[in-house]
Every structure is written in C-alpha cells, then in structure tokens.
C-alpha positions as CSV (number, residue, x, y, z in Angstrom):
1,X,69.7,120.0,106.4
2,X,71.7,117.0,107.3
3,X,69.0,113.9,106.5
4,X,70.5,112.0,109.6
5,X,72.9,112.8,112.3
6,X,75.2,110.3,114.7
7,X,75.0,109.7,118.5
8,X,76.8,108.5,121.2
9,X,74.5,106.8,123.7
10,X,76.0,105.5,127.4
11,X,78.8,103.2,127.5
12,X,79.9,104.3,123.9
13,X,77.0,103.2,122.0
14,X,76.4,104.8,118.6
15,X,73.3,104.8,116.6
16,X,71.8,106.5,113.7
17,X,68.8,108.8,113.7
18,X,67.0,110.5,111.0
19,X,66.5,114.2,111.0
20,X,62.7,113.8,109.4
21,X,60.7,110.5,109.6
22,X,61.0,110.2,106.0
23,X,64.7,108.9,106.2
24,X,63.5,106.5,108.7
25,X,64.9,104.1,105.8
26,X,68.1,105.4,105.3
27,X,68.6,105.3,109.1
28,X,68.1,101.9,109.1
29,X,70.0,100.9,106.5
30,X,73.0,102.7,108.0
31,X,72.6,101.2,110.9
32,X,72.3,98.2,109.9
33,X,76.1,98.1,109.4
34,X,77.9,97.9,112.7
35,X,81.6,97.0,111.7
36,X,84.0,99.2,109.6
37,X,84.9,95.9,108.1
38,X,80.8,95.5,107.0
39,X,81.0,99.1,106.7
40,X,83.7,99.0,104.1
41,X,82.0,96.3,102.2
42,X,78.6,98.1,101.6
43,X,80.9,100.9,100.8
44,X,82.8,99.2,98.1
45,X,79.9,97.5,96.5
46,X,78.5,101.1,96.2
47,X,81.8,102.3,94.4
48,X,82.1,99.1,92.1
49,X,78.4,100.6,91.0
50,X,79.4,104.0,90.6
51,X,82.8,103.4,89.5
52,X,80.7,101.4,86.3
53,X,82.9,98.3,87.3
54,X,79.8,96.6,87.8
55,X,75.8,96.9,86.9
56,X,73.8,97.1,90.4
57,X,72.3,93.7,89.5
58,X,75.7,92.4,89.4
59,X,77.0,94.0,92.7
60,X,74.0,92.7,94.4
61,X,73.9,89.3,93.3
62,X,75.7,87.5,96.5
63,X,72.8,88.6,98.5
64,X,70.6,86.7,95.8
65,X,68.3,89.6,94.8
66,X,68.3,92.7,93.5
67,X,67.8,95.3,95.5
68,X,68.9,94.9,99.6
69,X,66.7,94.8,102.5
70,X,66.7,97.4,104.4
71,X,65.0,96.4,108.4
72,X,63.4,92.9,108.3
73,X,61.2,93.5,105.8
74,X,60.4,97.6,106.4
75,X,62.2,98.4,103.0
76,X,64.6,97.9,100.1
77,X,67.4,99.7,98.5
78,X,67.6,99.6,94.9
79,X,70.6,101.7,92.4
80,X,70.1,102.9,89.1
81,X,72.1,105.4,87.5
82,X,73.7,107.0,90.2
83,X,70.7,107.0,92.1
84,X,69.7,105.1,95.4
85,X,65.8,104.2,95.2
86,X,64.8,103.6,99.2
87,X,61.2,102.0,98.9
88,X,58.9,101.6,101.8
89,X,55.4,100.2,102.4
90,X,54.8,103.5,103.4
91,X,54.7,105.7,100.2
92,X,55.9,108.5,103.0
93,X,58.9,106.8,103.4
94,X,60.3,106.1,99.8
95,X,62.8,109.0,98.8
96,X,65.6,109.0,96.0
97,X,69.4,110.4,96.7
98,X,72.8,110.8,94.8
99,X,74.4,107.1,95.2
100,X,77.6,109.4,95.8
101,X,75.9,111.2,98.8
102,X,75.0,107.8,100.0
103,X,78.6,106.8,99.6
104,X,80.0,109.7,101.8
105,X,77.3,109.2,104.5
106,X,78.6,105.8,105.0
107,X,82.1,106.8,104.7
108,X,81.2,109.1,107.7
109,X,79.6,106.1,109.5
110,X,82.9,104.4,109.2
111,X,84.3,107.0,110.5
112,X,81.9,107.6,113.3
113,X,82.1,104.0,114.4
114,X,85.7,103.8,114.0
C-alpha cells in the first residue's frame, strides 16, 4: 500500500494526501515543497545524507537545527542511518521509513508538480 497518493484538484491544483492518518506527517512534509526548484533542494540534501557526503547534522545546519519542521509546529523530520524518524505530538503519528523511499517519493513529487 502506497502511504500517500497525488491529486489534481480544479484549476490544476495538486496536493498530497495520506493513504492512513498515520502519514498525516509525511503528507505534510511533502507538501510543504511546492517548486521543483525547492523540490530539488530537499531532494539533494537527502542524497548528500545518503550519499555519506555529509552527516544529517551537517545537511541540516542552514535551517539552524537538526531535525526540519514538518507543519508549523505539528512535527519534525529527523535522519539517521538511512532512516527518516517523522515525530509527532501524537505518538499515533510518529513512523520510521527508508531515507531512500523518502527520496523517490519526493522524486515523484517533482515529477507530479512538474
């Protein structure tokens, strides 16, 4: 099961929806990104993680913390070994998922809002 799936809305709008409320986060973070050029970036600060051309800490450090928020406030994305960490006030929303599935489901985004 696909965690989240694209739509077109009226007048060409696109948005993200999760396929289970738990991914309510990763929806959101998605989302978030509206540009391929923003799109790209999140993208290649993912691959300079998994690439091991730089430590999470160190890919995250422009946005001077170290893990991203994720909706005002409703979450944060953190990375450690290959893994994206998605933590929520609501324990029923924190999940774990391969950083390189997390990579491809952006790459799609891009795609998708392309």
């Amino acid at each position: 099961m696909k965690k989240i799936e694209f739509k077109k809305i009226d007048d060409g709008f696109r948005t993200v929806h999760p396929n289970d409320p738990k991914f309510i986060l990763l929806s959101l973070f998605i989302g978030k990104y509206r540009f391929p050029k923003n799109i790209q970036q999140i993208i290649d600060l993912l691959e300079s993680v998994i690439d091991n051309n730089k430590t999470w800490e160190e890919a995250v450090e422009p946005y001077a913390d170290d893990t991203l928020d994720i909706g005002y406030g409703s979450g944060e994305l953190d990375v450690q070994e290959n893994t994206a960490y998605f933590f929520s006030k609501n324990d029923d929303e924190s999940f774990d998922m391969p950083l390189q599935e997390l990579i491809d489901i952006m790459k799609e985004w891009k795609s998708f809002m392309s």
